[in-house]
C-alpha positions, -999 to +999 in steps of 0.1 A: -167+158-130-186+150-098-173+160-066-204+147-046-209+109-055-231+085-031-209+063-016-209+025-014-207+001+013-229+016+040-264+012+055-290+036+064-304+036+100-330+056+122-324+092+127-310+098+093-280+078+107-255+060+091-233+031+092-205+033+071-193-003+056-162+007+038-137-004+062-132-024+091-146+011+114-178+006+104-182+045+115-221+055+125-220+087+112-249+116+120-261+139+094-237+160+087-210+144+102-178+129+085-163+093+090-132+085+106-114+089+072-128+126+069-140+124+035-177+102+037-201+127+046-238+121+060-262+144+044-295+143+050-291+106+057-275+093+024-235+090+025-212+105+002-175+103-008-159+138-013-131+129-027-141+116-060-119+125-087-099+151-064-062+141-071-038+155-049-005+146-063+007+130-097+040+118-108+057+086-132+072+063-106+094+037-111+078+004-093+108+001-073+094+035-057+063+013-044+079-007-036+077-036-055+106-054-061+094-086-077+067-072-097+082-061-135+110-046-126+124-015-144+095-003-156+069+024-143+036+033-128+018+073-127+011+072-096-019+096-081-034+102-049-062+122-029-067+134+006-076+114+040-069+081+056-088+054+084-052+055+100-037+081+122-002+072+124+018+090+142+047+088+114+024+094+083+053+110+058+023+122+039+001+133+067-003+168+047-028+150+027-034+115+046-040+134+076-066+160+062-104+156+050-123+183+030-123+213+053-082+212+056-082+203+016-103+234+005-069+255+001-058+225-021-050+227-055-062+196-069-064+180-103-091+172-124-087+141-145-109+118-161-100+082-167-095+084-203-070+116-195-052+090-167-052+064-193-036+089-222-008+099-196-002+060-194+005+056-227+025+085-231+055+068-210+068+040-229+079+018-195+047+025-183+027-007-171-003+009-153-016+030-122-005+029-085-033+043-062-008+059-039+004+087-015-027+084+008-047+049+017-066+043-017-093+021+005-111+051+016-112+067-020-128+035-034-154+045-056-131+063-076-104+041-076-127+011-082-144+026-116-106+039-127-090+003-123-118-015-144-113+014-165-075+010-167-075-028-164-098-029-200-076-008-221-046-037-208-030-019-182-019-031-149-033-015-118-017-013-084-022-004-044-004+012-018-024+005+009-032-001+052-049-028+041-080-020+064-110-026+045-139-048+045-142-083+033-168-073+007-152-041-008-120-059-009-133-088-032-150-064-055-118-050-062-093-076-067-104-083-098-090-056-111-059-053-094-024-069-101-004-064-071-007-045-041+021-036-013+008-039+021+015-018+052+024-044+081+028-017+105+036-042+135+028-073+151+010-067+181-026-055+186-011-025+210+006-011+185-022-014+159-047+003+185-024+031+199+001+039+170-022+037+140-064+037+152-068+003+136-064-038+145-035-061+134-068-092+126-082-073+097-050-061+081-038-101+081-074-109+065-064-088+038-029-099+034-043-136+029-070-126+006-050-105-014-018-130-018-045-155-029-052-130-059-028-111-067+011-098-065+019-086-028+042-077-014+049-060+023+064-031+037+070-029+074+081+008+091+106+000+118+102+025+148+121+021+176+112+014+209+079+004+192+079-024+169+118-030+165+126-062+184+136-096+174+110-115+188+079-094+171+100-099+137+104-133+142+067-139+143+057-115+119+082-132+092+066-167+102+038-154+098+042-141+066+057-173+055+027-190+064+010-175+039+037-177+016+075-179+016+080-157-012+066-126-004+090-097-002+094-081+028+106-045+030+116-033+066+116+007+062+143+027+081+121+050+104+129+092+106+113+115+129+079+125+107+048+144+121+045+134+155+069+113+158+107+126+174+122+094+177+156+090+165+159+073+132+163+035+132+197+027+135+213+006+110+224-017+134+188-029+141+177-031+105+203-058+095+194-078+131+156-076+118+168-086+084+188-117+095+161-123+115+131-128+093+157-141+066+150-170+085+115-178+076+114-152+041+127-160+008+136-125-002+137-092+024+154-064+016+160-028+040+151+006+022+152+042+031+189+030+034+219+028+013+224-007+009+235-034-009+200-050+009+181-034-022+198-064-041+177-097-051+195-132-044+189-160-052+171-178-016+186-215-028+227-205-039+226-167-030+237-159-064+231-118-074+203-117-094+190-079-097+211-055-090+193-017-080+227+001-075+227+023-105+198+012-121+180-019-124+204-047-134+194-081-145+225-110-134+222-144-130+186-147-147+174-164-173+134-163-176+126-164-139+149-187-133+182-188-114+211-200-141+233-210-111+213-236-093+177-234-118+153-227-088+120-211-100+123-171-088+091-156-081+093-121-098+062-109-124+073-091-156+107-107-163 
């Protein structure tokens, strides 16, 4: 397989320069010189991605693990990843491979897969529904991930992304097509904590949350770190926010523990269920992981009635079709 593939998304310029147009950096890159992400390379004035086909981790997920909540629950996605990200977060639980690019990776063991071997460990798993591009942000392993989910999506199998959701407009559009959900990272709700927590901008992340929940399944996962993005105020707006684009979306607020650079204490369980109650307010359906909870639960938004149960297993109560046998509202959950 090719480990050197010309990249998409970029323009040449004088000098042998480069102007990467993956992502919302738009990184002018000199010869020899990597991008932000660590893994588009300038050489000799033509950009390449160097992790094609480099898979850093592999494993059968259920969907819950995503998470996705509303999006067939029960069954299960292989999941795979690579190495690099456009974000530096300062909490990155995967940073041993987010946080690297091809110089760090060289002691990596990676896998070598084509599609048709992804697509035969698919089928292997009888629950399984598809591909989650995973572990690391999938944006900036695009080429790969792009020509694996039209792949995938023609042999009738369901593609999904983990993702930052910081990527251009264009690349973004090419590949909706061919994907049927997608959670989103909304890290926070304030342009500081965008620029100094995570290198990136709050404006493009929301782009992509619109376009995508246009297109497909999403759904949003929002780390809660204290001192930093944890009060009632910034999760009253995000949750309107949110609801402005639409109601339904599931929101999963993340309990926070100390993780690469971080040392904060972890999120206290106090502030979860305030942030909960809070953007219950404006959201259909929000639930509170890295916690044991009875908040992994879905209920019914019109009577509260239990619908899925995720204590023990995935439990199906109250639900008849998609639709709530207590009161008949329509529930939005794919797959049931």
């Amino acid at each position: 397989m090719d480990r050197l593939k010309e990249a998409r998304y970029y323009d040449k310029t004088e000098g042998r320069n480069v102007i990467c147009r993956l992502c919302p950096h738009e990184c002018k890159i000199a010869p020899g010189k990597f991008g932000i992400c660590r893994v588009r390379n300038n050489i000799e004035g033509t950009l390449y991605t160097c992790n094609y086909g480099k898979i850093s981790a592999l494993a059968m997920d259920p969907v819950e693990k995503k998470p996705l909540y509303h999006f067939y629950p029960g069954k299960y996605l292989l999941s795979l990843g690579t190495f690099g990200c456009n974000f530096r977060c300062g909490f990155c639980q995967n940073h041993h491979i987010a946080q690297c690019g091809v110089s760090e990776g060289n002691g990596y063991d990676f896998y070598e897969s084509d599609q048709s071997y992804l697509l035969k460990l698919c089928m292997q798993e009888e629950d399984c529904i598809g591909i989650a591009y995973t572990y690391n942000e999938p944006g900036i392993w695009y080429e790969y991930v792009l020509e694996t989910a039209a792949y995938i999506k023609s042999r009738g199998f369901k593609n999904v992304l983990v993702t930052n959701g910081y990527i251009s407009e264009g690349a973004l559009l090419e590949l909706l097509p061919y994907i049927d959900a997608m959670n989103i990272d909304l890290k926070g709700f304030t342009e500081e904590y965008y620029r100094n927590v995570c290198g990136g901008d709050l404006d493009h992340v929301r782009k992509t949350i619109r376009t995508a929940a246009s297109e497909c399944h999403v759904e949003i996962t929002t780390l809660i770190v204290p001192g930093l993005n944890d009060s009632e105020m910034e999760m009253d707006e995000l949750s309107k926010w949110l609801s402005s684009v639409k109601p339904s979306i599931p929101l999963h607020l993340s309990r926070y523990f100390p993780m690469y650079k971080m040392k904060e204490e972890p999120t206290s369980v106090e502030t979860l269920n305030m942030l909960k109650k809070t953007a219950d307010r404006n959201l259909e359906y929000v639930y509170i992981g890295n916690l044991q909870s009875k908040a992994v639960n879905t209920n019914c938004p019109k009577c509260s009635a239990l619908l899925i149960r995720r204590t023990g297993g995935i439990h199906m109560e109250n639900l008849e079709d998609g639709v709530c046998s207590k009161c008949g509202k329509i529930i939005d959950i794919k797959g049931i």
